[in-house]
C-alpha positions, 0 to 999 in steps of 0.5 A, spaced: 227 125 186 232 130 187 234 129 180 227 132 177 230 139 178 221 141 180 221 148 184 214 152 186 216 157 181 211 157 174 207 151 177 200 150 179 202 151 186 204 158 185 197 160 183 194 157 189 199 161 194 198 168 191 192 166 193 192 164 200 197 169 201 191 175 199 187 171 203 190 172 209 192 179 208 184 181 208 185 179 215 190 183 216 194 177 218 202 178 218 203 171 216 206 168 209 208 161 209 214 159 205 213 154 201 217 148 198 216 142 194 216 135 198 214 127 198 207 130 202 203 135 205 205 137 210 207 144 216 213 142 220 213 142 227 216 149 229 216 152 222 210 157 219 211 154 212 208 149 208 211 143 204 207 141 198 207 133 194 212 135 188 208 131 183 203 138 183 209 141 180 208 138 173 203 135 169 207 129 167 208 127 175 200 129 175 198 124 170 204 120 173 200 119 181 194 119 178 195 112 174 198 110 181 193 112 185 187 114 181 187 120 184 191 127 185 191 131 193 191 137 190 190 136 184 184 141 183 184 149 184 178 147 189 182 142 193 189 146 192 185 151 196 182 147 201 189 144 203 192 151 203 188 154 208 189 148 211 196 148 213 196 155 214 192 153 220 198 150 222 203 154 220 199 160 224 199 156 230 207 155 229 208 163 228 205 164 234 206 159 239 198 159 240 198 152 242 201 155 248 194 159 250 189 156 255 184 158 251 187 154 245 187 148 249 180 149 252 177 149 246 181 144 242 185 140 246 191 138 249 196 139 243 201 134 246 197 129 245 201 123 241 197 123 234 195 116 233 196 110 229 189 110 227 183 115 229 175 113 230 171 119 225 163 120 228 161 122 221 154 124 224 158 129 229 157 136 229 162 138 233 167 138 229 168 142 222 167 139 214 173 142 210 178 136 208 175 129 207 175 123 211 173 127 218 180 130 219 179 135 224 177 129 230 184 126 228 188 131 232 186 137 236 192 139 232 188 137 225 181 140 228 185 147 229 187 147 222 181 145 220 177 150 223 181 155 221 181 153 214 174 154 214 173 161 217 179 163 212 175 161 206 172 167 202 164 167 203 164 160 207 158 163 211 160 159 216 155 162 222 149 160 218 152 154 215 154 151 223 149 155 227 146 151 231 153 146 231 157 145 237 163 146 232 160 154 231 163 155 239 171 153 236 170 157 229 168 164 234 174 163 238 178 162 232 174 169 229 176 172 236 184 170 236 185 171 229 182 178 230 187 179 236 192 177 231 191 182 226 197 186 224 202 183 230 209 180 227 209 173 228 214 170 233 217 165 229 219 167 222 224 161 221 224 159 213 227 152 214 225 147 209 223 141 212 226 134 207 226 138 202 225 134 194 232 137 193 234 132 199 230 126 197 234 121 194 227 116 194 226 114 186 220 115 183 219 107 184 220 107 191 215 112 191 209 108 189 211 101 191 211 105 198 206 109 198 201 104 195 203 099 201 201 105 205 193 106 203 191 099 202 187 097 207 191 092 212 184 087 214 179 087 209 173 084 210 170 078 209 166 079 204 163 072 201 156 072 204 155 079 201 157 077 195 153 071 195 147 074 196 148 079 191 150 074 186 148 067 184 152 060 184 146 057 181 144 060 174 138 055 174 137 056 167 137 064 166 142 067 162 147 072 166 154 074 165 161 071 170 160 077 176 168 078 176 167 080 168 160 085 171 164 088 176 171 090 172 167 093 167 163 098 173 169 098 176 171 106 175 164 108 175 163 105 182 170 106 185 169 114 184 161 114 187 164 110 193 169 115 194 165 122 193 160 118 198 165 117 203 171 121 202 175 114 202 181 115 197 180 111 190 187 108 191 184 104 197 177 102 195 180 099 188 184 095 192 178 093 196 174 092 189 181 088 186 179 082 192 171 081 191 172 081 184 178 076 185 172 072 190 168 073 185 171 069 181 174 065 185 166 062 188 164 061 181 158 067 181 154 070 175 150 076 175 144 074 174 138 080 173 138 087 171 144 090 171 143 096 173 140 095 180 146 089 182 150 095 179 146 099 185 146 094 190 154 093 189 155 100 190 151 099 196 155 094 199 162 096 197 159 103 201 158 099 207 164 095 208 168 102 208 164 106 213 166 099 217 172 100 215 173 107 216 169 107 222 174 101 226 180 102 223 182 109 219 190 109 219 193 116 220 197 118 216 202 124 218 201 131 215 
C-alpha cells in the first residue's frame, strides 16, 4: 500500500473535511482533526486526528473494494459525513481529555471499559442514538460518545424533536452543554502524529482483502435446512419449478442490498450467508415451486431473520 503514492489532498475526502471543519467552527469550536489516509477509519488513542481507508482516495481503489466487499465505507458524501463527524467525536474527547470529567462518565460510562470481542445491540433501544449503522453507540461508552456527538454536530439534525421523549435526549443536552462550555478554548492536545499511516503500510492489496474478508464473514452460521425446506419443495409432485439455487443466484443482488438497508448488516457478510443457503439449496435438491415473487419475499424474509439472530448473539467488534 505505501507504493500507491494516495494523499488526502484532491480526493473526495478533501471535500468532506473542509466541511467538517466549518462544522465545527459554527460551533465555535478550536478543534480541526488532521487527517491521514490508513487501512480503516479510525481516532487513535491520545490523538485529536482521524485516520481514513485509503481506498476513498481514488476511484479506482473504489470500484476495487466494492468488487471485494460489494460495498464502499464512505463511499458516499452522505456517509462520508456521518463518519467524519463521527471520529470527530473522539478526537473532541482526545483534545480535551473529556473522558477525564465526572460528568462524562456519569452519562456515558466508564471509558476504561475494555472494548469487547463482541457487543449485543438492542435495536428497539431508545437510549442510545441512531447516526452509524448496526447500533454502534451501545458498543462503547467511547462509541456512544462519538455517536451523540455526531448527531448534535449535524446541521438541521432537529435532534430535540427527533429524540424527545428518549432517554438518549438527556446525553445529547449534556453534549450540547460541554461542548457550549468549550466554545472558543484551545485544546490541551494538539499533537499531529500519524498513527499507521499508508506511507508506512507494507500490507499488499491482496493481503488486504483475503484479510479483511475473513475478518466480516460470520464465523457460525445457522443452520438453515429446515427453513430452507419449508420454503422450497423437494417434491415437485408434477408442478413445474426452477432448481431453488438457480432462484436465488438470479435475486441474489437485489435481496442482498434490501437486507442490508433492512438491518444495516454489511453486504460482504449477508453474501457470505447467501453463498452457503444457495450451496444447501443445491445440496438438498430444492426447487422453487409457485410464484416468484412472493418466495423472492419470504426468502427476503428469512435471510432478515437469521441475521437479526446473528447480529443480536454474536456481533464482532471491529475496531475504529
Amino acid at each position: 500500500m505505501c507504493d500507491l503514492g494516495l494523499e488526502v489532498a484532491g480526493s473526495c475526502i478533501e471535500a468532506g473535511v473542509e466541511r467538517l471543519y466549518a462544522e465545527l467552527e459554527d460551533r465555535d469550536l478550536r478543534v480541526k482533526p488532521h487527517v491521514w489516509l490508513s487501512n480503516e477509519w479510525f481516532c487513535p488513542d491520545g490523538v485529536p486526528g482521524i485516520a481514513a481507508p485509503f481506498y476513498l482516495a481514488h476511484p479506482r481503489l473504489k470500484r476495487l473494494e466494492r468488487r471485494h466487499m460489494l460495498e464502499v465505507e464512505g463511499g458516499t458524501h452522505r456517509e462520508m459525513r456521518k463518519l467524519l463527524r463521527h471520529e470527530a467525536g473522539h478526537a473532541i474527547v482526545h483534545a480535551f481529555n473529556l473522558q477525564r470529567r465526572k460528568r462524562w462518565r456519569e452519562v456515558f460510562g466508564s471509558p476504561g471499559l475494555p472494548y469487547p470481542e463482541y457487543y449485543r445491540p438492542n435495536p428497539a433501544s431508545r437510549r442510545y442514538v441512531l447516526n452509524l449503522d448496526l447500533w454502534y453507540a451501545q458498543a462503547h461508552p467511547h462509541e456512544d460518545f462519538a455517536e451523540t456527538f455526531a448527531v448534535w454536530l449535524a446541521p438541521r439534525s432537529n435532534w430535540r424533536q427527533r429524540y424527545a421523549g428518549w432517554p438518549a435526549l438527556r446525553k445529547l443536552e449534556y453534549v450540547d452543554e460541554l461542548m457550549a462550555s468549550l466554545a472558543g478554548e484551545q485544546p490541551c492536545v494538539m499533537t499531529r502524529r500519524r498513527v499507521d499511516p499508508i506511507s508506512a503500510l507494507r500490507q499488499t492489496l491482496r493481503d488486504y482483502y483475503r484479510d479483511k474478508g475473513d475478518r466480516y464473514a460470520p464465523g457460525h452460521p445457522d443452520d438453515y435446512d429446515d427453513d430452507l425446506k419449508r420454503l422450497f419443495t423437494d417434491v415437485v409432485n408434477g408442478r413445474s419449478g426452477r432448481p431453488a439455487a438457480s432462484f436465488l443466484r438470479s435475486h441474489r443482488s437485489e435481496i442482498r442490498r434490501m437486507v442490508a438497508r433492512w438491518t444495516g448488516e454489511y453486504e460482504f457478510t449477508l453474501d457470505v450467508v447467501l453463498g452457503e443457503m444457495i450451496g444447501r439449496c443445491k445440496e438438498l435438491r430444492l426447487r422453487a415451486v409457485g410464484d416468484e415473487q412472493r418466495m423472492k419475499l419470504d426468502f427476503t424474509i428469512l435471510l432478515t431473520s437469521h441475521t437479526m439472530h446473528y447480529l443480536y448473539r454474536k456481533r464482532e467488534w471491529h475496531a475504529l
